[in-house]
C-alpha positions as CSV (number, residue, x, y, z in Angstrom):
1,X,-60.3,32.2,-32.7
2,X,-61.2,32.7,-36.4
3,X,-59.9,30.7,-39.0
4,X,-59.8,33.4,-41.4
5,X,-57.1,35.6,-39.0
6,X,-53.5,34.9,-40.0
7,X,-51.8,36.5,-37.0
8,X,-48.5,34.8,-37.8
9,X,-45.7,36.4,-38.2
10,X,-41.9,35.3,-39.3
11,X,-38.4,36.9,-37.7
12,X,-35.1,35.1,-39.6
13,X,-37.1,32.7,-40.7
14,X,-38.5,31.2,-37.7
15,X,-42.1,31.3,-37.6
16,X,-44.2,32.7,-34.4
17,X,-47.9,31.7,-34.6
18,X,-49.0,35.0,-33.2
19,X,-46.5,38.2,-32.5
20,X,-46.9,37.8,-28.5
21,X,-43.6,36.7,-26.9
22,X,-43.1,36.2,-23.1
23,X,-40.4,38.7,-22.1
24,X,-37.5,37.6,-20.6
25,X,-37.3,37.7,-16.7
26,X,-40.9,38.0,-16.3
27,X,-41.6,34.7,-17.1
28,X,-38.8,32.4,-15.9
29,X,-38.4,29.4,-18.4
30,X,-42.5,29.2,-18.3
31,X,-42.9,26.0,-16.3
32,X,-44.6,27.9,-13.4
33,X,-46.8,29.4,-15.8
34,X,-48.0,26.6,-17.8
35,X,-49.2,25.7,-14.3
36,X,-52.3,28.2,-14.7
37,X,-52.8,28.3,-18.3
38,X,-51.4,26.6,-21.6
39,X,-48.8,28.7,-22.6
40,X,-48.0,27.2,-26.0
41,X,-50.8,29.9,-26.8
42,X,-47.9,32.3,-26.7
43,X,-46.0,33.0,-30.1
44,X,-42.3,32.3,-27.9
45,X,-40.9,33.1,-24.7
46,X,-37.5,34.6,-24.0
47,X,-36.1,32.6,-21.2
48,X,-34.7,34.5,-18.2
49,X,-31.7,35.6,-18.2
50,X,-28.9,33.3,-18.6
51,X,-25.9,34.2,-17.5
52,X,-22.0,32.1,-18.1
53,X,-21.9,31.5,-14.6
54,X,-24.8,30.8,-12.5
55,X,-26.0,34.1,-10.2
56,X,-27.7,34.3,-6.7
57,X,-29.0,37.6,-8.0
58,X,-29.4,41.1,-5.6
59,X,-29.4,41.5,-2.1
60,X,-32.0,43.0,-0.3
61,X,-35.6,44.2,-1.7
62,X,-35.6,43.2,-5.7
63,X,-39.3,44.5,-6.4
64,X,-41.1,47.8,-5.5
65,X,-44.1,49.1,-6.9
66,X,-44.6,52.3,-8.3
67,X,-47.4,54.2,-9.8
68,X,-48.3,52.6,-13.1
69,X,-45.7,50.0,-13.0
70,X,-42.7,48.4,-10.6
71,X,-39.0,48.5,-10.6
72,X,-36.8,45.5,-10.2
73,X,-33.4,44.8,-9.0
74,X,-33.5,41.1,-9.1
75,X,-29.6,40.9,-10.5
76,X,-30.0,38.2,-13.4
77,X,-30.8,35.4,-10.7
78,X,-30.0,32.1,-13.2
79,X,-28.4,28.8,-12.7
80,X,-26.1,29.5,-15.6
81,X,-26.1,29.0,-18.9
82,X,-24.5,24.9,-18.8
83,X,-27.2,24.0,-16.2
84,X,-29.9,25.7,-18.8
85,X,-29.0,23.7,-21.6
86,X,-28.5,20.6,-19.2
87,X,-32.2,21.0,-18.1
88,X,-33.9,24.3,-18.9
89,X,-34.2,23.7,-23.0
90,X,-36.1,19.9,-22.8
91,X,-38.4,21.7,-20.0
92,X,-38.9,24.7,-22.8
93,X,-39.0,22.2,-25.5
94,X,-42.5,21.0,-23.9
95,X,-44.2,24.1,-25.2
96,X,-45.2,24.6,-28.4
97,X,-44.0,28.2,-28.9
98,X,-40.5,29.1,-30.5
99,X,-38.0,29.3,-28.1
100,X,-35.8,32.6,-27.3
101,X,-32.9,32.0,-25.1
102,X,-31.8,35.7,-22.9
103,X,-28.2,36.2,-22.3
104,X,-26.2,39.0,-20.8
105,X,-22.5,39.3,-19.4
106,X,-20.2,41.2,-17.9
107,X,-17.1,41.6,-19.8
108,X,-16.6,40.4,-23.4
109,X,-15.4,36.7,-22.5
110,X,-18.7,36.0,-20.7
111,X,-20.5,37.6,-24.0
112,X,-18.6,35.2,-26.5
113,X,-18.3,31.8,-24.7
114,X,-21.8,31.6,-23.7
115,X,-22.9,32.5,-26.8
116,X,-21.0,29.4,-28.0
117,X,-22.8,27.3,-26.2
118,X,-25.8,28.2,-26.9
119,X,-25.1,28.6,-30.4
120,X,-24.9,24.7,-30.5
121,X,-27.4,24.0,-28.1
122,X,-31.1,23.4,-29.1
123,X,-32.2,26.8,-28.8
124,X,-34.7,29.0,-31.9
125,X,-32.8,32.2,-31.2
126,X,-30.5,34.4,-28.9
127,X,-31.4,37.6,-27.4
128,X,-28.2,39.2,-26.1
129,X,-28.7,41.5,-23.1
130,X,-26.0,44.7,-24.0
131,X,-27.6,46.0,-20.7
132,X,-25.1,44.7,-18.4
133,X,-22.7,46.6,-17.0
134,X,-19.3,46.2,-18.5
135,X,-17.2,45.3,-15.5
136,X,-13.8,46.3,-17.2
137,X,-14.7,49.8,-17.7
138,X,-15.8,51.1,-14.4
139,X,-19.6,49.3,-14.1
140,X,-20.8,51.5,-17.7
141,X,-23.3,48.8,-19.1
142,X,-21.8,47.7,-22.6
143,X,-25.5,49.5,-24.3
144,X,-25.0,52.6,-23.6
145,X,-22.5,53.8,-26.3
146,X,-22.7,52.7,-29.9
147,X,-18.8,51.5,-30.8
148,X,-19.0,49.6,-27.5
149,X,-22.3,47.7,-28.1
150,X,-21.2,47.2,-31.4
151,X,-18.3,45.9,-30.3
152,X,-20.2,43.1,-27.9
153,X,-22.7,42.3,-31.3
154,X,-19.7,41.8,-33.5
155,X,-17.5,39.0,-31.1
156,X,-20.8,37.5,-30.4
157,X,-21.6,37.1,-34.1
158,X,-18.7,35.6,-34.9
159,X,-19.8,32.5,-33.1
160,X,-23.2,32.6,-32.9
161,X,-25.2,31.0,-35.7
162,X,-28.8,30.9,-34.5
163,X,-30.3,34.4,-35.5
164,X,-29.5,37.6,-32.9
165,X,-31.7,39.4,-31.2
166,X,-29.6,42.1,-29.5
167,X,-31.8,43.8,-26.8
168,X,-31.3,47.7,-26.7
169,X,-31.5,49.7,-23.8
170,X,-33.5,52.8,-23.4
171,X,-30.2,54.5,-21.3
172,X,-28.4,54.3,-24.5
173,X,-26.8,57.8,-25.4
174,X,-28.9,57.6,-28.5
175,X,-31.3,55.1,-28.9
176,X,-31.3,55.3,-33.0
177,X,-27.8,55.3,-33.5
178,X,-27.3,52.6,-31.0
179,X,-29.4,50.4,-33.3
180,X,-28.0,51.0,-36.7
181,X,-24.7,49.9,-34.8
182,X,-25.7,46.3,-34.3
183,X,-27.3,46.2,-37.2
184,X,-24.4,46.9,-39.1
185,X,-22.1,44.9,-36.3
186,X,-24.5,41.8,-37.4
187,X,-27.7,41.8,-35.5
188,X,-30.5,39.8,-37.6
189,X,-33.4,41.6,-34.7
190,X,-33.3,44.4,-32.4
191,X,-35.4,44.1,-29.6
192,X,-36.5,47.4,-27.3
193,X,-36.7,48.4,-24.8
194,X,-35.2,47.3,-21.5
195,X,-36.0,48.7,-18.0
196,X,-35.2,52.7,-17.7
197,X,-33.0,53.5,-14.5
198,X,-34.6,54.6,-11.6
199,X,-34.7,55.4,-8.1
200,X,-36.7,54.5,-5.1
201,X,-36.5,56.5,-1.5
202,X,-37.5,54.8,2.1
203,X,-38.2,58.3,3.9
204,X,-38.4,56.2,6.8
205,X,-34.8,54.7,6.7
206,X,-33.6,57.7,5.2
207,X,-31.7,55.2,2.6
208,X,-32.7,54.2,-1.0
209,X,-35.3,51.5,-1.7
210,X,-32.4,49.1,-3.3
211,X,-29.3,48.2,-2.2
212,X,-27.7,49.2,-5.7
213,X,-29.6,52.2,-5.2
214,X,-30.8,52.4,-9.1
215,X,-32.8,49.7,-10.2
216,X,-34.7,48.9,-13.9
217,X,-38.7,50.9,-14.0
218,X,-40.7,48.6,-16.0
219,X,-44.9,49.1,-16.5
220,X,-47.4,51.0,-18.3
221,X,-45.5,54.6,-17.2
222,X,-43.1,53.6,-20.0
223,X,-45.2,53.0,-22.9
224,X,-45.4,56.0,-24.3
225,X,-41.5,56.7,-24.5
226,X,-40.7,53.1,-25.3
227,X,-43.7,53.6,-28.4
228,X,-41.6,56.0,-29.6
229,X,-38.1,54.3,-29.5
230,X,-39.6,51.4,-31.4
231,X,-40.9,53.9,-33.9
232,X,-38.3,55.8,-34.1
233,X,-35.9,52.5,-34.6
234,X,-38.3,51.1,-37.1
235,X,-37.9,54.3,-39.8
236,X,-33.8,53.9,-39.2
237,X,-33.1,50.3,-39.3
238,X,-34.3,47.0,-42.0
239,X,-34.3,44.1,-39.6
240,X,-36.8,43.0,-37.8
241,X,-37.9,45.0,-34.6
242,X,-39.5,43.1,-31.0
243,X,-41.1,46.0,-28.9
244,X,-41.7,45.9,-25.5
245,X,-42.3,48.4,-22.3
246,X,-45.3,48.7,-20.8
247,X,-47.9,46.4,-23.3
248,X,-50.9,45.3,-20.8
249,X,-53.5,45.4,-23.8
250,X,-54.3,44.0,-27.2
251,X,-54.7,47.7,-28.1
252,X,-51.2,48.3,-27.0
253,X,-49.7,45.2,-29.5
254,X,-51.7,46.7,-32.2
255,X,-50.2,50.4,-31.4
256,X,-46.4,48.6,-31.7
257,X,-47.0,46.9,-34.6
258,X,-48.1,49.6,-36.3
259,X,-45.5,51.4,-34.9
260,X,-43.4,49.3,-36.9
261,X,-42.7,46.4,-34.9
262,X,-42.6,42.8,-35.8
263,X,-43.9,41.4,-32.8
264,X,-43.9,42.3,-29.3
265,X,-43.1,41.1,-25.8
266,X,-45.3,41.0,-22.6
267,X,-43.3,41.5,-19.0
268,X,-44.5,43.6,-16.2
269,X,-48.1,42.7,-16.8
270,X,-47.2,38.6,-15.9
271,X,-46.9,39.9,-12.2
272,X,-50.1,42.0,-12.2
273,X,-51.9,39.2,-13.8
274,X,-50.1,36.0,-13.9
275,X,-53.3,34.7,-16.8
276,X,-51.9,38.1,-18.7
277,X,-50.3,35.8,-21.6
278,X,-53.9,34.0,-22.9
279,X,-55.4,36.7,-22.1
280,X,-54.0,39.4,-24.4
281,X,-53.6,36.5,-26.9
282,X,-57.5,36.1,-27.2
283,X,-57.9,39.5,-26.8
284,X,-55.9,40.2,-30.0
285,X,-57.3,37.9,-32.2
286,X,-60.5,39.6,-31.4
287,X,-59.6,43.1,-31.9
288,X,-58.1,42.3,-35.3
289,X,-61.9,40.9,-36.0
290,X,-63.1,43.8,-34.9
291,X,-60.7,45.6,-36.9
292,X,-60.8,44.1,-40.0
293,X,-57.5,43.1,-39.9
294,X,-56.6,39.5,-41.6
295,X,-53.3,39.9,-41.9
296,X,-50.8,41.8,-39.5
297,X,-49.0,42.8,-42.9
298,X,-51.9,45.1,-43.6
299,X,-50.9,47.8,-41.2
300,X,-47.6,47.0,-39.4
301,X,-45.5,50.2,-40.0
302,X,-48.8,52.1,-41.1
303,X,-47.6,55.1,-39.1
């Protein structure tokens, strides 16, 4: 890598030595990982995702391919958010990457005691999952209309003091609007976006794919809609924006970041390449050679 390439880049004051972040339940807690390449090389990972309780996860098939991508109905499979803190942060804490933990609920308790604990636990930053669906009001997951998400951002800010990520999802009545709302509810980062709903059909059976029957499309058919949420979000909000959907490239970081974005996370693209992480790393640092770019300052929001 040169010397001369400053690739760093700071969200609420924590430093990320490069803007690549492991996306959350792509990458578990990184310890299988680490097994194939040193994944310290990463600029954070975003654990998976932690629940209050721990979670068995979906029933039946969780993965399916589809063109350009997969969808996933894995069910936040997690061994809870005491057993994480007991065990999963001093296996993160090897790593020499900032560490993000992931954490979604199911009604507003779950939101605001786990974020408690984790507030006080040895964590770099939260990411709360608002993609969840909000058992108390009929399954409707708690991102999908602004006053409820910003609901769900203000309790957890209220005892949360490690800097907020709040995770958006693309289902959300209006993607725009649902950011400004946890922004002004106390977000310090927005990250976007999460899996789009889809559907699956075994002709076969004559039954859907997944036992839920939606389940979360993830992969490169999504980058071109989730590019334009990020940039979209970027022009309406000031804090700092994470973009993710459908980044297999070092051309497709350098297409977020100059969509706006801060940094960026990596998911689908760990199962189609599990060396995907150092790969796109490298990759990146040698594209910004090539493009004459020193500093990621120099053309982040340049569109």
């Amino acid at each position: 890598m040169n010397s001369k390439i400053n690739l760093s880049t700071e969200i609420c004051g924590i430093k990320f030595k490069n803007p690549i972040i492991a996306a959350s339940g792509t990458f578990g807690f990184g310890e299988e990982y680490n097994e194939l390449y040193d994944v310290s090389i990463l600029g954070g990972i975003s654990s998976k995702g932690l629940t209050l309780k721990p979670k068995d996860g979906n029933e039946g098939i969780r993965i399916w391919e589809t063109a350009s991508g997969m969808m996933n109905s894995v069910g936040l499979q997690n061994p809870g958010i005491e057993k994480f803190i007991e065990l999963g942060i001093a296996q993160m804490r090897k790593f020499d990457t900032v560490l993000i933990a992931n954490m979604g609920g199911h009604c507003m308790d779950d939101y605001t005691k786990g974020a408690s604990l984790l507030s006080d636990s040895d964590i770099d930053m939260l990411e709360l999952n608002i993609s969840c669906p909000n058992v108390k009001s009929g399954g409707m997951a708690f991102g999908i209309k602004a006053n409820v998400a910003a609901e769900v951002v203000s309790s957890v800010r209220k005892v949360c003091s490690k800097p907020l990520i709040v995770k958006l999802s693309p289902n959300a009545e209006n993607i725009v609007e649902m950011a400004k709302a946890c922004e002004n509810a106390g977000a310090d980062s927005l990250s976007l976006v999460n899996t789009f709903q889809a559907m699956a059909i075994d002709i076969h059976k004559r039954k859907p794919v997944f036992n839920n029957i939606y389940a979360g499309l993830s992969g490169a058919a999504v980058k071109p809609i989730a590019l334009r949420m990020v940039h979209s979000v970027c022009q309406n909000v000031k804090i700092p924006v994470i973009g993710l959907g459908g980044i297999y490239t070092a051309e497709d970081v350098l297409e977020f970041i100059m969509a706006g974005a801060t940094a960026v996370q990596i998911g689908t693209i760990n199962f189609n390449n599990p060396l995907a992480g150092e790969s796109i790393v490298n990759s990146f640092y040698e594209l910004c050679e090539n493009e004459n770019i020193s500093n990621l300052n120099t053309v982040r929001g340049c569109i």
